[in-house]
N, C-alpha and C positions, 0 to 999 in steps of 0.2 A: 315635254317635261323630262329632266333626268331621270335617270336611273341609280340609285342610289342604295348603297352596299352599308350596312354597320354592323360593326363585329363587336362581342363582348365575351367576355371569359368571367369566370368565380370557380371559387374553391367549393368543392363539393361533395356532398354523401350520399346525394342522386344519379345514378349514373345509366346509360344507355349501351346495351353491347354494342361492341366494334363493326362498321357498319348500318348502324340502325341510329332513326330520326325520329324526331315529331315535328310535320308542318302545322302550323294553323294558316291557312291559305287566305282570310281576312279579318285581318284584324283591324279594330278602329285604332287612330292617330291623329292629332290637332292636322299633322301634315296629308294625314290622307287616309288613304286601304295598304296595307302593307303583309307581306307573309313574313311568319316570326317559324325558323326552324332551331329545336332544341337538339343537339350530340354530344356526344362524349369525345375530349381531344383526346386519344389514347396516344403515350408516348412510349416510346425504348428507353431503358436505364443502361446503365455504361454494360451489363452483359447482352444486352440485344433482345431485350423481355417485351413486351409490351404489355402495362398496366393500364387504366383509368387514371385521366389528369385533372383536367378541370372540365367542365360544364361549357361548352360554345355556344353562343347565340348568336345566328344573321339575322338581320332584318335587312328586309329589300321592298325596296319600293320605288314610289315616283316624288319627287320633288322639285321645288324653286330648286334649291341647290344644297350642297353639303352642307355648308355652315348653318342652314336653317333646317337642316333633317336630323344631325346629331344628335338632340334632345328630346325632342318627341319621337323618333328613331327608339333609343334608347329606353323611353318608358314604357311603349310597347310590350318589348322584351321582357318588361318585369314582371308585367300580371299573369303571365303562365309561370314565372317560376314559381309565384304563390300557390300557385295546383302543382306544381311538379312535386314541393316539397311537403304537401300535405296528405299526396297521393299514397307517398312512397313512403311519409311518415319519417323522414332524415334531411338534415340538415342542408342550406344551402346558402353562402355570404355572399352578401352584397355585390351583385355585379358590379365590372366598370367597364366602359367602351375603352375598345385599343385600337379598333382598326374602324375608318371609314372613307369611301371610294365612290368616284361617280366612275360606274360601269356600263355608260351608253356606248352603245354599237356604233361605230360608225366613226368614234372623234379620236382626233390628234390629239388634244388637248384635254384633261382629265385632271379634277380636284382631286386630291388625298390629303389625308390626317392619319397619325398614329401617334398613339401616347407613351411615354416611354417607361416601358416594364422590366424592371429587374430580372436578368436570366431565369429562367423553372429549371430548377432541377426536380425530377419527379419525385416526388411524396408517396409513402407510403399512407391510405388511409383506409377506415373502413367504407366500401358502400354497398347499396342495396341496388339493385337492376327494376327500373321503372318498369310495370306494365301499361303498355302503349294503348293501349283500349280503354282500360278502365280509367285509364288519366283521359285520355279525349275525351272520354265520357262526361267526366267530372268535368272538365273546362268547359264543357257544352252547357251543364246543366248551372256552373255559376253563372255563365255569360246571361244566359234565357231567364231567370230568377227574378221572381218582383222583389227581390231583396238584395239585388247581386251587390250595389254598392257596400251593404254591411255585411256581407259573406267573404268578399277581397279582404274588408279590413281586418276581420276575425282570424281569417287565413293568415294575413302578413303578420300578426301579432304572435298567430302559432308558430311560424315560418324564422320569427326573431327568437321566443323561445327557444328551438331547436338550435338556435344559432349560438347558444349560450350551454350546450349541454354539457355538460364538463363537471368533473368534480372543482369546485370553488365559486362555482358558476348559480350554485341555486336558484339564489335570492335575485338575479337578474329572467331567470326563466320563469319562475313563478310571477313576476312583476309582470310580463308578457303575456302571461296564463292568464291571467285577472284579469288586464288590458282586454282580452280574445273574447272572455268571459261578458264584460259591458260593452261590449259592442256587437255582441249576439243579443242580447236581451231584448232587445224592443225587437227584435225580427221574431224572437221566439215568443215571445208574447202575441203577437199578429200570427201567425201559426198556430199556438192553442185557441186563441178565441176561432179559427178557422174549423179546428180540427172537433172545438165543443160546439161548434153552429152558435155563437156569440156573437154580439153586432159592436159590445163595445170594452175598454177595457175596466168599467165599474164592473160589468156583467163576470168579465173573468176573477174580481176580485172577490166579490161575491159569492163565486163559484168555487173557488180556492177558499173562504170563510178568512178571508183579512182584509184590513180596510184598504182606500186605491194607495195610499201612501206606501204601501207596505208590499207593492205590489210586486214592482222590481226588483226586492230582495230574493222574494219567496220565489221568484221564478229562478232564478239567479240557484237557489240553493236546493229547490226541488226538483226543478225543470230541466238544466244544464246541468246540474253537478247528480243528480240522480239521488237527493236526498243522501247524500252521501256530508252529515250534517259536519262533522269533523273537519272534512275537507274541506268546507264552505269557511269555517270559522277560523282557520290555523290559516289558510291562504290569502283570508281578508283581512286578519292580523298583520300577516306576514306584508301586504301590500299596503296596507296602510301605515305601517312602522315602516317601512323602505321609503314610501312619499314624501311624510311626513317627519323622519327623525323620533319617531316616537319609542324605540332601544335601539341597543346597541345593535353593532350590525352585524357579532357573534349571534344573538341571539335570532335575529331575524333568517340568517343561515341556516340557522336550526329549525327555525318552524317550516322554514322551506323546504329542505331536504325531507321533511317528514311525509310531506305532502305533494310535492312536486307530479313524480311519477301517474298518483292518480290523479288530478289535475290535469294531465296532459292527455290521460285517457278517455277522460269525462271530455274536456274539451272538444278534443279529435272525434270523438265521435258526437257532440252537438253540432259542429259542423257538419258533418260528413249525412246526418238526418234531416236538418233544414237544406243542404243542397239538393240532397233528393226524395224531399218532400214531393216537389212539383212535378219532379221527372227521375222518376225511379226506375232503374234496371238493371240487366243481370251483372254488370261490372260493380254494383252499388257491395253486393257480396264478396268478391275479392280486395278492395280494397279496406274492409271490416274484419277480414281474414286473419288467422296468425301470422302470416308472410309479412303484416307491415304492422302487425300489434304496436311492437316495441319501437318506441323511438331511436334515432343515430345521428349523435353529433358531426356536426363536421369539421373533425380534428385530425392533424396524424395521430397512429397510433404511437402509445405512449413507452418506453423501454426502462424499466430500470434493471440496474445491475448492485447487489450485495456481497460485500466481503470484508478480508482485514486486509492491513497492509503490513507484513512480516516482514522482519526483520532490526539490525540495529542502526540506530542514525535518527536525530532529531530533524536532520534539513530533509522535511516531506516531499519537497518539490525541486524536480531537476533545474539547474542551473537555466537563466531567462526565463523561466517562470514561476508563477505568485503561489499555485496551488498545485496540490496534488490529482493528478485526472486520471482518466481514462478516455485514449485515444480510442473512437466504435468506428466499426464502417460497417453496413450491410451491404448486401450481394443477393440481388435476387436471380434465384437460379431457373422461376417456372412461375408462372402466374396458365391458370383455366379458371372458367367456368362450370363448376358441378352441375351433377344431375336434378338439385333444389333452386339451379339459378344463382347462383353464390359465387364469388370471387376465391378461391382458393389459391394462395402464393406460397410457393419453397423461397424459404429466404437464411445464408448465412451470414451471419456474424461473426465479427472477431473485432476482440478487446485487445489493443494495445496498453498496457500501463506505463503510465509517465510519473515516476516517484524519482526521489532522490537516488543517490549511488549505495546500492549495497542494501535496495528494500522491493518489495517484489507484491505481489499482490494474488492473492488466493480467493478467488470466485464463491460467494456458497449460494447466491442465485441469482435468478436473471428471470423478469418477467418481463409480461408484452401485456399492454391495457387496451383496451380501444373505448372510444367516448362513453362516457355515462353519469 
């Protein structure tokens, strides 16, 4: 059988120091047994830095041939992003395969594929540095789970939330939260009937004092959201007005943003209880830890600049252009890694102003956002 190479890249807020991996040495595949390893591409910027770029994924294995490993190749590769990115509690978009190669020993002749991707120039973003343990841990303990299938999906729905973290972004993260939300529920249900020695789910209903109709709600709003009643009622507004058109979609932005944050937290940690229900251990505490509390989008970070533009003259904008700007460049002069595990970058900027003749432009400030 070949030997067969697939590479994939995504934008990310997950990130691996320089040098360092995650294999899973088997992973299942319609095509076969395949190893999926996770790395950071770290790239240089035009001063010779090297930052965090995107997320890499190979998968290698045996297969008929390229053409038929490409696609189940590539799904592989996804179901640990879903732990990668809930480990680490930040963001991670949608893979895509760019590269794929048969790399047996031995031939003349060799298939390849590659898709063709727009130059990278390196991005400035926030990330957080995986802990390699506690995330194996986690991927061990979905895989082994008599729940794993609705523990993936719960995950990818957190995994798409996060993918939306942004200011404007709400009402699409919270839609993802809810989504995460019913598709834990029946697993969390089969878990308390476990955890009250219950044989069925009258008996849990019974035991909770609501009828079985009423059952799913109540877990839904006592069980996963922590009785945290507000946020049960404003986010199942919020998702059923977003479904359904039932207001405006100012207003449904509104109920989301109110609620979003804890939603994500309740969430995140429903999952992160029914994974290690069944297989609990000491990495179950770090990644419940404040190092991954807060969620991270994965966005660049965001830059604005405030000021006037002085001086006399109506024609705002220089001759061959529409508008008045502001030509930016950044310069990143140092990127480390602190003593907390943190990406720390020295980064200059300079503002060119592009106005008309005889008008000039006076800065009164300049911020730096990063996802939220």
């Amino acid at each position: 059988m070949p030997e067969i190479v697939v590479v994939m890249h995504s934008n990310s807020a997950v990130a691996f120091r320089p040098g360092q991996a995650l294999a899973l040495a088997d992973v299942r595949c319609p095509a076969g047994r395949v190893q999926v390893t996770y790395r950071t591409n770290w790239v240089s910027t035009r001063e010779k830095v090297d930052i965090p770029n995107t997320l890499e994924i190979e998968i290698a294995g045996e297969a008929a041939n390229l053409e038929t490993a490409l696609s189940p190749f590539g799904n592989a590769g996804l179901c640990g992003v879903v732990a990668l990115s809930l480990a680490a509690n930040a963001g991670i978009d949608e893979p895509s395969i760019e590269l794929g190669f048969d790399r047996t020993p031995g031939k003349t002749q060799r298939d390849f594929f590659q898709a063709y991707v727009p130059p990278r120039e390196p991005v400035l973003r926030s990330v957080r540095f995986l802990d390699r343990e506690a995330t194996a841990d986690l991927l061990g303990a979905m895989e082994s789970h008599s729940e794993s299938s609705r523990l993936y999906r719960a995950a990818n729905q957190y995994r798409l939330a996060l993918a939306y973290w942004h200011y404007g972004r709400e009402s699409l993260s919270v839609a993802h939260l809810w989504m995460a939300v019913e598709a834990l529920t029946k697993a969390k249900v089969r878990a308390e009937c476990r955890r009250r020695g219950l044989a069925t789910q009258a008996e849990l209903a019974r035991d909770l004092n609501v009828e079985l109709g009423s059952l799913d709600p109540t877990v839904r709003e006592r069980l996963i959201l922590n009785e945290d009643h507000e946020c049960y009622s404003l986010a199942k507004k919020a998702s059923d007005s977003f479904e359904h058109g039932f207001q405006d979609f100012s207003a449904i932005r509104g109920l989301s943003r109110t609620v979003r944050d804890r939603m994500a937290a309740h969430v995140r940690q429903a999952i992160l209880g029914l994974v290690f229900e069944e297989a609990a251990g000491e990495q179950t505490r770090v990644l419940a830890s404040d190092r991954f509390s807060t969620p991270l989008g994965c966005w660049p970070i965001v830059k604005y600049a405030r000021g006037k533009i002085i001086g006399t003259g109506d024609n705002l904008a220089p001759n061959q252009q529409r508008y008045p700007s502001l030509g930016w460049t950044a310069m990143v002069d140092s990127a480390r890694i602190n003593d907390k595990g943190q990406l720390e970058v020295d980064v200059r900027e300079k503002i060119h102003p592009q106005f008309g003749d005889g008008l000039a432009f006076q800065l009164e400030s300049a911020e730096v956002w990063r996802p939220g």
